[in-house]
N, C-alpha and C positions, 0 to 999 in steps of 0.2 A: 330112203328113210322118210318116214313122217313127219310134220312139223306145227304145235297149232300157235298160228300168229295171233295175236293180240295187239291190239291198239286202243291203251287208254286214251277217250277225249274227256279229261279231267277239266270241272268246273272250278273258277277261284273263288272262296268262300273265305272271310274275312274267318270265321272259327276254327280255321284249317292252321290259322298261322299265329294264332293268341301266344303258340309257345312250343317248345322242342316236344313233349306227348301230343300235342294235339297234333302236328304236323304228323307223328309218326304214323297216328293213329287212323288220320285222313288216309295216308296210303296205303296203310296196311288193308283197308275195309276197298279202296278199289284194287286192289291185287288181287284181295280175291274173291271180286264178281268179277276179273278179271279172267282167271283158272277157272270159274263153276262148272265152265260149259266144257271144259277139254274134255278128249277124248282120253280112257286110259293108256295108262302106259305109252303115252306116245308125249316127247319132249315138247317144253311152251318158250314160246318168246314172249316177254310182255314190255310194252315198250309204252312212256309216258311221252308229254309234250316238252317242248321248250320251253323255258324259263319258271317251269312249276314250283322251282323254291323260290322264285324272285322278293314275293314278299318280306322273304326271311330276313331278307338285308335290312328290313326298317324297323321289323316287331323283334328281334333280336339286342339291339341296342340299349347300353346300359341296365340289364337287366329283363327287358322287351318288355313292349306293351302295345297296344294294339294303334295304328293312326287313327284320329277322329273319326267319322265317320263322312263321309262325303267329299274325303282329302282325297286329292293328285298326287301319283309319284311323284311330281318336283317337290310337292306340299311336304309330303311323308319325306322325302330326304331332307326339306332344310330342318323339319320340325327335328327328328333323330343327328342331326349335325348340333343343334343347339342342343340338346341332351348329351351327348358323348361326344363335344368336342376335344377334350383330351385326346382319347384315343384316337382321331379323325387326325387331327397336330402332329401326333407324334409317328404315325403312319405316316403319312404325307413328307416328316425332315428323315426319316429312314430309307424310305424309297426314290425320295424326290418324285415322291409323282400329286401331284393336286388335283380337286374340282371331285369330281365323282370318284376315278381311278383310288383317290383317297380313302372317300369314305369307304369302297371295296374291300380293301384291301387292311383296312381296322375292322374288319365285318367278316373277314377271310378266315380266322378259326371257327369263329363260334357255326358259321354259315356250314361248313366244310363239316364238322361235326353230326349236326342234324339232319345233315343231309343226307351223309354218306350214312349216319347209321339206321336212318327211316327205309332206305331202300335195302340196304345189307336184310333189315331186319324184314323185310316184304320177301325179298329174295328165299330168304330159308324157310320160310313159313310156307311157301307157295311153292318152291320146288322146281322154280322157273327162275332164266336167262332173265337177267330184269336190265332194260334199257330207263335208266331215272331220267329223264327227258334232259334237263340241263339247269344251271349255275353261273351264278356271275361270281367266276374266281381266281387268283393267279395263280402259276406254278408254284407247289409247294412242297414243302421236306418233311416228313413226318419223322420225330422225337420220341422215342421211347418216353412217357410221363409227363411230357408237355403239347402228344397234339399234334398238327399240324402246324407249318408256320409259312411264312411267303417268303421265297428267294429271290424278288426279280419284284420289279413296279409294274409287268404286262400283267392286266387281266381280259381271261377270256369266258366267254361264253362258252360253257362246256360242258358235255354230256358224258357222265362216267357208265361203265358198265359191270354190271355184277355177274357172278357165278350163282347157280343155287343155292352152293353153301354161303352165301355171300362175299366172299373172297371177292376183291376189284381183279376185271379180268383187263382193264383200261379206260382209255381216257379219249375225248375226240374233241378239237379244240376247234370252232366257226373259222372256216377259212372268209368268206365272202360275207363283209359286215354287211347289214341293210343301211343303206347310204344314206348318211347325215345320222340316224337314230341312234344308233349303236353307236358311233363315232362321239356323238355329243352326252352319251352316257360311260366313256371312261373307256371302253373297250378297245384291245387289239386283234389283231387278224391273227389267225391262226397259219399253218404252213400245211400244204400235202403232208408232210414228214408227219404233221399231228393228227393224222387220222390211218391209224396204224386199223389193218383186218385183224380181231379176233376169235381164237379160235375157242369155239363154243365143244360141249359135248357132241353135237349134232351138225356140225358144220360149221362155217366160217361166215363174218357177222361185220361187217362195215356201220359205219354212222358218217350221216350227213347233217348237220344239224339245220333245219331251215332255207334260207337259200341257195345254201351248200347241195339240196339234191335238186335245183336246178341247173347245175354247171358242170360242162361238158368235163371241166379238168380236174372234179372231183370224183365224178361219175367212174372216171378214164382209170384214173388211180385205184380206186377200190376194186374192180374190175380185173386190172391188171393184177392186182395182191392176191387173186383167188375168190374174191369175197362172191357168195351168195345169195344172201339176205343181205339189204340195206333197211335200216331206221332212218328215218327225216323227220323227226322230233319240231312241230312247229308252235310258232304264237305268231298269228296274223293278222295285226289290228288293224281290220279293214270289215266292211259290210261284205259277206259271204254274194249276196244281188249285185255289187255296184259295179258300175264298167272297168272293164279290165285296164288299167290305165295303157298298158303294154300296147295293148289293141280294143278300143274301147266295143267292136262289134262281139265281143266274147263278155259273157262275167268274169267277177271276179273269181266265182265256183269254176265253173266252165273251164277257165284257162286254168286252173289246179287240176282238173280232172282230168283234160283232155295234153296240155302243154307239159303238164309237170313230170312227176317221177313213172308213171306209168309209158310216158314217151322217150322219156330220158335211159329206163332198163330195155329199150328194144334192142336186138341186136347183138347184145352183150355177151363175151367171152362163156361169164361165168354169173353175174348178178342175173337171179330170173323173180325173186321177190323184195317187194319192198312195202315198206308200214309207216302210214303218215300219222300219227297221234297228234291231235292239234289239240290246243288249251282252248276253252271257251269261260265265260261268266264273267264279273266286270269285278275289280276291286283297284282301288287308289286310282279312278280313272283309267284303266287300261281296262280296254273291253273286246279283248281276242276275238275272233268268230273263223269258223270252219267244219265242212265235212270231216272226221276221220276216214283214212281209206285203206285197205290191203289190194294192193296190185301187181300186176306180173307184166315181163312183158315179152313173154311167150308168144310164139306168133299164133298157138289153138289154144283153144281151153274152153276156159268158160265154164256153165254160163255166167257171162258177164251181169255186173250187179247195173238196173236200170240199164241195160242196154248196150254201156260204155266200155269199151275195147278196152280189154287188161287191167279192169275195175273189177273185184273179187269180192269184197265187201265195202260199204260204205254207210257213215252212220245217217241215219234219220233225220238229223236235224241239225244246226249250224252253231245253236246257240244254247245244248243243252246236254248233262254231262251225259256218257252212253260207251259203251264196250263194245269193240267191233273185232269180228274175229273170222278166223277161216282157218282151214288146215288143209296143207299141200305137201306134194310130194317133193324130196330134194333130190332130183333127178334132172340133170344136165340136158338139156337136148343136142344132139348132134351139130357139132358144127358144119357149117355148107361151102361159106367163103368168107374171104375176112376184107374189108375196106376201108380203107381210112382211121382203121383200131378198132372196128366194132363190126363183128359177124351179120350178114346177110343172108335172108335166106332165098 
């Protein structure tokens, strides 16, 4: 079967988050320059970055409005903590959970809302698997007339998935926080258990969310489930140029391109694609940078985009919005041997 991947690298644009229409209307217009180019009749994946609603959590509050202009995330949370401290208080003695975890978690309907229904509503319009890149939010119970609501004080960093018809076809919760950032923003670790394979019309569809498709025991997992296609939905505040810290004689591109999921899918049972959608543009002080990339990691193929082994497409530029797309066969290659969990050829 045929499959055309997409990988939005969505810019963050302070007009994108004024308010629940503007946000929907932001994603509905990249969904579909997202679709333009598919080919017919043949099924899309369209998959965003991490943390694309993130703003929601500050312009949402008390009614939303937008932060100043030249604010910090820290900025933009205390100023919306002194706007809606009620609700911030009364989350906080319900959950027992404080500091950020808080404010999340009084931010958890309205966020969970906009969210879920800007992508439901991208999903049906466009006819495509839509991966919504991800959400800062907790487990939660939906109520016939009242919504969403939070069960638990854990919040995670999560990427839901949609059906075409918009239907949730699930949910993939960050196992592997980014150390100290995530920690100091309220967040918990997700488990293997939370990143369940789903099954799409056209195959079966794993999510990694961020450094999750760096790691060998998320990889192993989805892998093991049947999964085919992986999503690694990213936001990587870092200069796309600067030394790889890991190994400073590599970039920071470099070692995405070369170390990351393109290396991480070699060998594998059953994963032979995967799709990096990274956030780029700067708002509240966060200013993501990266390639988007669709890669495989087929031992043939080709041709590789710029040269790079299991590089299929990649976007143009680091730091500016762009749709990256390809379309591949879903067709297993023959297993040879198997070593240590992952096929050799």
């Amino acid at each position: 079967m045929r499959l055309h991947l997409v990988a939005v690298q969505a810019a963050l644009q302070a007009d994108a988050f004024i308010g629940p229409d503007a946000f929907a209307a932001w994603v509905l217009d990249l969904a579909r320059q997202g679709v333009a180019g598919a080919p017919p009749d043949v099924p899309v994946l369209l998959a965003f970055p991490e943390l694309v609603a993130l703003p929601l959590t500050f312009t949402l509050a008390g009614g939303g409005s937008p932060p100043p202009a030249g604010a910090t995330l820290l900025q933009a949370g205390r100023r919306s903590l002194r706007r809606d401290w009620p609700a911030v208080a009364r989350a906080a003695l319900r959950h027992a959970a404080f500091g950020p975890a808080a404010v999340h978690l009084a931010r958890a309907r309205a966020v969970h809302r906009v969210y879920l229904a800007a992508f439901a509503a991208a999903a049906r319009d466009t006819g495509a698997t839509v991966v919504a890149g991800s959400a800062l939010l907790p487990e939660l119970a939906v109520e016939d007339g009242d919504g969403a609501r939070p069960t638990g004080s854990r919040v995670h960093n999560v990427a839901y998935v949609l059906a075409p018809s918009g239907a949730l076809l699930g949910r993939a919760r960050k196992v592997h926080l980014t150390p100290g950032l995530e920690a100091r923003a309220g967040l918990a670790r997700g488990r293997l258990a939370d990143l369940p394979v789903m099954q799409a019309g056209w195959g079966k569809l794993g999510v990694a969310v961020c450094l999750d498709g760096w790691r060998e025991d998320v990889l192993a997992h989805l892998d093991a489930l049947g999964a085919q296609v992986v999503v690694q939905p990213s936001a990587n505040d870092a200069s796309w140029d600067r030394p790889w810290p890991q190994d400073p004689r590599l970039s920071e591109g470099e070692a995405w391109l070369t170390r990351g999921l393109s290396a991480g899918l070699r060998g594998r049972a059953s994963l032979r694609y995967g799709l990096n959608p990274m956030l780029v543009g700067e708002l509240l002080g966060f200013a993501p940078r990266g390639r988007s990339s669709i890669v495989t990691g087929a031992a043939s193929g080709g041709p590789w985009c710029e040269g790079r082994r299991g590089v299929l497409a990649l976007a143009s530029s680091s730091d500016a919005e762009e749709v990256v797309s390809a379309t591949v066969e879903l067709v297993p290659e023959p297993p040879v041997a198997q070593v240590g969990g992952r096929m050799r050829p």
